[in-house]
C-alpha positions in Angstrom: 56.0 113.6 63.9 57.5 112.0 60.9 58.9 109.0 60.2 61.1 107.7 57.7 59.9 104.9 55.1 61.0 101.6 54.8 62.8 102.7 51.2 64.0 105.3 52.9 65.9 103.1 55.5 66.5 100.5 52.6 68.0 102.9 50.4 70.6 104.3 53.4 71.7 100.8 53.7 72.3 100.4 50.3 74.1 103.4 49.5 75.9 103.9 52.9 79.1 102.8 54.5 79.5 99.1 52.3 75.8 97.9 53.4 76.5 97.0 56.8 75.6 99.2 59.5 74.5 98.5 63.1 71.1 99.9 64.4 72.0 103.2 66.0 74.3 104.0 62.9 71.2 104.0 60.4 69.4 106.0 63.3 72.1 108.6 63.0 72.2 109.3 59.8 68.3 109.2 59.4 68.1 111.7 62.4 69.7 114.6 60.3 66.5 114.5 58.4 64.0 113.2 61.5 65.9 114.8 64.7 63.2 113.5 67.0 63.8 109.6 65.5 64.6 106.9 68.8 66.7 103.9 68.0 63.7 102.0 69.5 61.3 102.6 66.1 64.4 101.9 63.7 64.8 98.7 65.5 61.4 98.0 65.2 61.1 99.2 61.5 64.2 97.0 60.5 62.7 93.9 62.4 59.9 94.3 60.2 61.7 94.6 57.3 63.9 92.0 57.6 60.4 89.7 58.4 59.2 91.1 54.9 62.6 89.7 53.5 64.4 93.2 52.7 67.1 93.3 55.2 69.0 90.9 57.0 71.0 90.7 60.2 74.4 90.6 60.0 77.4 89.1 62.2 78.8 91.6 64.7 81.8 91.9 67.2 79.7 93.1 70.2 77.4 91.2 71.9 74.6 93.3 71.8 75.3 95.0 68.7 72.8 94.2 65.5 74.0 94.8 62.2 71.6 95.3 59.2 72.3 94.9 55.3 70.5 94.7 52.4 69.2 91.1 51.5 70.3 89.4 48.7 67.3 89.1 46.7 66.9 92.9 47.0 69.9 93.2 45.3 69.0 92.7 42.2 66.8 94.6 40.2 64.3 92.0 37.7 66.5 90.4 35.9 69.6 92.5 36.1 72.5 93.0 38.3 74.1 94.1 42.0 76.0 97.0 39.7 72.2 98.3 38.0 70.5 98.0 40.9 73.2 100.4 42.8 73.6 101.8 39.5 69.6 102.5 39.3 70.2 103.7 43.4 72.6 106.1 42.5 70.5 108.4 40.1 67.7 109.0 42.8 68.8 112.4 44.5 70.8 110.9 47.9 68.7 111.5 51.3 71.9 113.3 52.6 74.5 114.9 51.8 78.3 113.2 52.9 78.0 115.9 55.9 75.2 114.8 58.3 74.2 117.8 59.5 73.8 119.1 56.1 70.0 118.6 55.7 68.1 118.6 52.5 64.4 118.9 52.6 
């Protein structure tokens, strides 16, 4: 089976919803492309990335609930800017379209 990539889940978090999004939220929209995908491995994918310095937890409401966004020092590309670096984001193709169940392969 395949799995997403880390830029893959870095990218969605960048582009989607303001940056913040809880674990089972970046397994939804990653599952339009990867339909067999368990919130389990995203969990574990983001824990590792967030260990590597790429993401970073972020305060939630629920108890339970993680939330995930881009880390600061990702946000910038060398030397340049939050707007390049979403800028630089926004020319790669987008992994989905705005309807989820509107996969592109």
């Amino acid at each position: 089976m395949r799995k997403p990539t880390d830029g893959e889940i870095t990218d969605l978090l960048l582009v989607r919803h303001g940056s913040i999004m809880p674990t089972y939220v970046v397994k939804n929209w990653l599952r339009a492309k990867y339909p067999k995908l368990q919130t389990a491995w995203v969990l574990r994918r983001l824990k590792a990335l967030e260990k590597a310095g790429k993401v970073v937890r972020t305060p939630s409401n629920y108890a339970t609930m993680i939330c995930w966004a881009i880390a600061p020092a990702t946000h910038t590309t060398e030397g340049g800017s939050l707007d390049a670096a979403i800028r630089a984001a926004a020319v790669k193709p987008p992994l989905f379209d705005k309807d989820p169940t509107n996969i592109q392969y």
